[in-house]
BALOBA-1460 file (C-alpha; in Angstrom, 3 decimals):
// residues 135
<rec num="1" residu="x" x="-0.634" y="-29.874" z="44.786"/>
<rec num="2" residu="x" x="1.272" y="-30.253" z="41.445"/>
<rec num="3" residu="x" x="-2.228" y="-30.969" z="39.725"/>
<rec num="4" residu="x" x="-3.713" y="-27.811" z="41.181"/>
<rec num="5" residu="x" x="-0.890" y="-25.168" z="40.121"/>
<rec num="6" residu="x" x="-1.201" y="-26.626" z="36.581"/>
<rec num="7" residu="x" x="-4.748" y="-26.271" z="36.399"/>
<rec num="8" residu="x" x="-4.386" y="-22.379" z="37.525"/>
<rec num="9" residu="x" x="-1.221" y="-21.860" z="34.866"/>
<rec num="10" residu="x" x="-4.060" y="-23.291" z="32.310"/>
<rec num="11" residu="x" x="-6.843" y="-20.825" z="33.519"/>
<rec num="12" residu="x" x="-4.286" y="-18.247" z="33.566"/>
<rec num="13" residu="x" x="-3.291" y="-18.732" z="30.334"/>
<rec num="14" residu="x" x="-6.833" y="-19.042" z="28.860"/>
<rec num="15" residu="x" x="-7.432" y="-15.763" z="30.453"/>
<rec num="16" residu="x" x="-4.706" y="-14.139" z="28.757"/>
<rec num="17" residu="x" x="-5.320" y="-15.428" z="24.959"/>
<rec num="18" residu="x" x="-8.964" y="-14.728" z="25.663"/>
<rec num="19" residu="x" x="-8.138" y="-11.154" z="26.947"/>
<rec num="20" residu="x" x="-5.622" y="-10.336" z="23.658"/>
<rec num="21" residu="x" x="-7.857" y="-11.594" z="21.171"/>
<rec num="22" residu="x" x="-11.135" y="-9.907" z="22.434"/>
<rec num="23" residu="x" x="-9.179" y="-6.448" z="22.670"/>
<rec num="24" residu="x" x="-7.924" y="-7.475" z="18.697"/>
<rec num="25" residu="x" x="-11.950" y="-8.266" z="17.538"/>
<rec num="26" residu="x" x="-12.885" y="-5.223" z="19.167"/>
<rec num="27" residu="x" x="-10.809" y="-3.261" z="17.636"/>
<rec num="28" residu="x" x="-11.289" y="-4.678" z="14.176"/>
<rec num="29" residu="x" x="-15.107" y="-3.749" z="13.505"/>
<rec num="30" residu="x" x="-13.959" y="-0.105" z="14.158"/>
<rec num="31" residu="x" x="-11.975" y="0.041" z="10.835"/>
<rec num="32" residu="x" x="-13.736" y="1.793" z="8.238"/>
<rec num="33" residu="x" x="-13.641" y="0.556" z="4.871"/>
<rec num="34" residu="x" x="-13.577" y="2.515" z="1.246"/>
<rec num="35" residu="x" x="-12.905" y="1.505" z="-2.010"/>
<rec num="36" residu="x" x="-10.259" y="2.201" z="-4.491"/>
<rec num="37" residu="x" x="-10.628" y="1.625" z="-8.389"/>
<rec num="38" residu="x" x="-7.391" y="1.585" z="-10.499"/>
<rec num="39" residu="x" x="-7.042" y="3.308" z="-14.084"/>
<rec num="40" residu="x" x="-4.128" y="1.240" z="-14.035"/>
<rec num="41" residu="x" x="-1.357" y="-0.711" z="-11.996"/>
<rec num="42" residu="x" x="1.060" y="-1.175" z="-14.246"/>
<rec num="43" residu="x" x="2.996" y="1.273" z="-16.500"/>
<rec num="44" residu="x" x="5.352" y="0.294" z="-18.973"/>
<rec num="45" residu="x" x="7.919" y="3.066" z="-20.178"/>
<rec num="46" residu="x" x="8.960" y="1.361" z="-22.934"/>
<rec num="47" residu="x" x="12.760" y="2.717" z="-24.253"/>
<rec num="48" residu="x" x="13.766" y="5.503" z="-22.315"/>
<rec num="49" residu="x" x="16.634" y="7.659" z="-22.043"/>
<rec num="50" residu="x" x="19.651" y="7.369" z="-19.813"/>
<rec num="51" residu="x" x="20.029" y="10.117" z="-16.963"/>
<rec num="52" residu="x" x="17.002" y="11.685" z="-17.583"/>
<rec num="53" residu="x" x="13.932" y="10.963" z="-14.998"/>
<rec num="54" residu="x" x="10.289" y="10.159" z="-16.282"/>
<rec num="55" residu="x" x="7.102" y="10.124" z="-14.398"/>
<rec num="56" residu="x" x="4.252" y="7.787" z="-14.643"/>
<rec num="57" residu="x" x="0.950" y="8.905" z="-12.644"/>
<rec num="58" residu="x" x="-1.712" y="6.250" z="-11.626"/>
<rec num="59" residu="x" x="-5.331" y="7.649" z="-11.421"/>
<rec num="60" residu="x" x="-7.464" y="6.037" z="-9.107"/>
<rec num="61" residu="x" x="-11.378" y="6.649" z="-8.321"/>
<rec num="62" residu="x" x="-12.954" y="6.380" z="-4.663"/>
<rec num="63" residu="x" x="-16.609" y="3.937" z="-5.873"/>
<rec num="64" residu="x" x="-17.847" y="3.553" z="-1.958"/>
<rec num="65" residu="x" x="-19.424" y="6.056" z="-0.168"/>
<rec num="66" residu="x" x="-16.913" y="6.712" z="2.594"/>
<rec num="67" residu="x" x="-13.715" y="8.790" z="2.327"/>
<rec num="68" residu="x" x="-10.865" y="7.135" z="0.678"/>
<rec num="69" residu="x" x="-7.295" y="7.736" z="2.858"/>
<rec num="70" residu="x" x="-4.518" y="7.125" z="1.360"/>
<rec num="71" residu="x" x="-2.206" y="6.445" z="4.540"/>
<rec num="72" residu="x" x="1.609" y="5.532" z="2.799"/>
<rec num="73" residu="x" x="3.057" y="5.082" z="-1.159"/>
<rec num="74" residu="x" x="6.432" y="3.234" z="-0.401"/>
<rec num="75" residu="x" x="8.533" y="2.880" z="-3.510"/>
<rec num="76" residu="x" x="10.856" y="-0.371" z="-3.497"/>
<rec num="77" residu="x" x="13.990" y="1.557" z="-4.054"/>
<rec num="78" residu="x" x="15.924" y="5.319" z="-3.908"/>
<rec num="79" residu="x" x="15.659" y="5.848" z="-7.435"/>
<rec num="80" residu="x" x="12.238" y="5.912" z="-7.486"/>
<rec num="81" residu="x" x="10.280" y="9.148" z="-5.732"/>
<rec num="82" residu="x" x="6.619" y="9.232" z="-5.374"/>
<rec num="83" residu="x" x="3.655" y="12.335" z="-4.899"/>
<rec num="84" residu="x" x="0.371" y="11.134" z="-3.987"/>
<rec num="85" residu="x" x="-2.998" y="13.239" z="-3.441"/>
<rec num="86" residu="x" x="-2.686" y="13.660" z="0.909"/>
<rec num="87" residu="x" x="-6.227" y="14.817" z="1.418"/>
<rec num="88" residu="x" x="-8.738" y="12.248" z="2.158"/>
<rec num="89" residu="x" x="-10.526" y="11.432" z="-1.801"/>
<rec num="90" residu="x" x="-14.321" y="12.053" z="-1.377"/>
<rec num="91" residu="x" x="-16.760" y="9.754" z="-2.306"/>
<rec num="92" residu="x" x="-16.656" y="9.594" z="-6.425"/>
<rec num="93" residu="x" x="-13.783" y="11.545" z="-6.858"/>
<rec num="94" residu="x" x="-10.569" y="10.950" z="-8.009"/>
<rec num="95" residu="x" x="-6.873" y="10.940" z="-6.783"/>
<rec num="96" residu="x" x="-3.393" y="10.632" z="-8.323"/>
<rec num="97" residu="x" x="-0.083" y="8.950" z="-7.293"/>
<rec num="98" residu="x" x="3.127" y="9.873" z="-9.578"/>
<rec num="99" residu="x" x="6.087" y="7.903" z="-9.390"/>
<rec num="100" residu="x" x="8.897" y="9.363" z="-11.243"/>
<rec num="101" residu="x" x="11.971" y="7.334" z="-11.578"/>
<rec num="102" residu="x" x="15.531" y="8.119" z="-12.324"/>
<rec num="103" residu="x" x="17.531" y="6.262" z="-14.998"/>
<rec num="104" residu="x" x="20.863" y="6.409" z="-14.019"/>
<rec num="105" residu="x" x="22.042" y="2.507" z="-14.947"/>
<rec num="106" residu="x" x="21.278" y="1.167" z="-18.730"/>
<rec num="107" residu="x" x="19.182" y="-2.007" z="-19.269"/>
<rec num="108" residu="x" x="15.691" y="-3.280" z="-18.561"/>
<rec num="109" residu="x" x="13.928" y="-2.281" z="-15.057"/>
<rec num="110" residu="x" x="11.129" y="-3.070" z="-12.544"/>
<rec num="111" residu="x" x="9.870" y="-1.170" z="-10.030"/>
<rec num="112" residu="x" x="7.150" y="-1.395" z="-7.984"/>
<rec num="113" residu="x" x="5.233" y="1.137" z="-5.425"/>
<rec num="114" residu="x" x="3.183" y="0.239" z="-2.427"/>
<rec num="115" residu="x" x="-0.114" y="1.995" z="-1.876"/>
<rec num="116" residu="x" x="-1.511" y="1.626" z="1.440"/>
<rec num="117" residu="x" x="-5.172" y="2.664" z="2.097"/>
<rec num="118" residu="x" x="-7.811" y="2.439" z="3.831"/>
<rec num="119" residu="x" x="-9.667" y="0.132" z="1.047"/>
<rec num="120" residu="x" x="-10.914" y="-3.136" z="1.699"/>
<rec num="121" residu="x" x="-8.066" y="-4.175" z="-1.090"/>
<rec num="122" residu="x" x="-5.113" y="-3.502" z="1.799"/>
<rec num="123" residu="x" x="-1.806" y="-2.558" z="0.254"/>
<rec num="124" residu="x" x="-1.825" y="-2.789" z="-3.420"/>
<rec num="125" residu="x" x="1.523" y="-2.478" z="-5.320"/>
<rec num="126" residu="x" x="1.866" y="-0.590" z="-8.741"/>
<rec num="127" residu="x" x="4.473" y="-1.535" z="-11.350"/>
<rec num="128" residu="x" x="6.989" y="0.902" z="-13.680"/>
<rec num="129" residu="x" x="8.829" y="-0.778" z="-16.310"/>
<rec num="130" residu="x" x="10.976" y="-0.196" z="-19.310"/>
<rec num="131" residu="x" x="14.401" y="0.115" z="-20.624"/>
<rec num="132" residu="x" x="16.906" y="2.370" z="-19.916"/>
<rec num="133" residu="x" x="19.346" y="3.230" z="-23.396"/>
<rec num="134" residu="x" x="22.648" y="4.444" z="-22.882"/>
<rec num="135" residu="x" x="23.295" y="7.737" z="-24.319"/>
């Protein structure tokens, strides 16, 4: 008796992680993939005043031949505000992201800025640096 409700538990079981990850493989084909290439990813302020905001912008080019989305731009903290093109970046063309941050403390900083896409690449993070002098 104790031999046959294991062996059901087991089927049961097999059943279930065979179930979740068919539904998760069917679901992953569906997921169309663009491209994204980067003018840059990293932009370096150099000396910068204090209390007054710059902006960087980040070009990027769609190379594939599908639609390039561009679903979320997350920057790491509140002093940081980023614009980003919301329409989906045709085949060729190219979008921009601007990240302008506010330098309210003195001293050397690093930021960084998520980009989340629809590219094969995933999320890809951009960088703003410099130093902030007092004034």
């Amino acid at each position: 008796m104790r031999k046959s409700m294991a062996f059901k538990i087991l089927i049961a079981c097999m059943l279930v992680v065979h179930f979740v990850n068919t539904d998760i493989h069917a679901q992953a084909p569906n997921k169309v993939v663009s491209g994204i290439e980067w003018a840059n990813t990293t932009f370096d302020f150099g000396k910068i005043p204090q209390g007054k905001p710059v902006v960087a912008e980040f070009q990027f080019k769609n190379p594939s031949m599908i639609p390039l989305i561009v679903y979320a731009v997350k920057p790491s903290c509140g002093c940081t505000v980023a614009e980003y093109t919301k329409e989906p970046i045709q085949p060729q063309k190219t979008g921009i992201i601007k990240v302008t941050f506010d330098a309210k403390d003195s001293g050397y900083f690093q930021k960084s800025v998520t980009v989340d896409t629809n590219a094969g690449e995933g999320i890809e993070t951009l960088v703003i640096k410099g130093e902030v002098i007092s004034s």
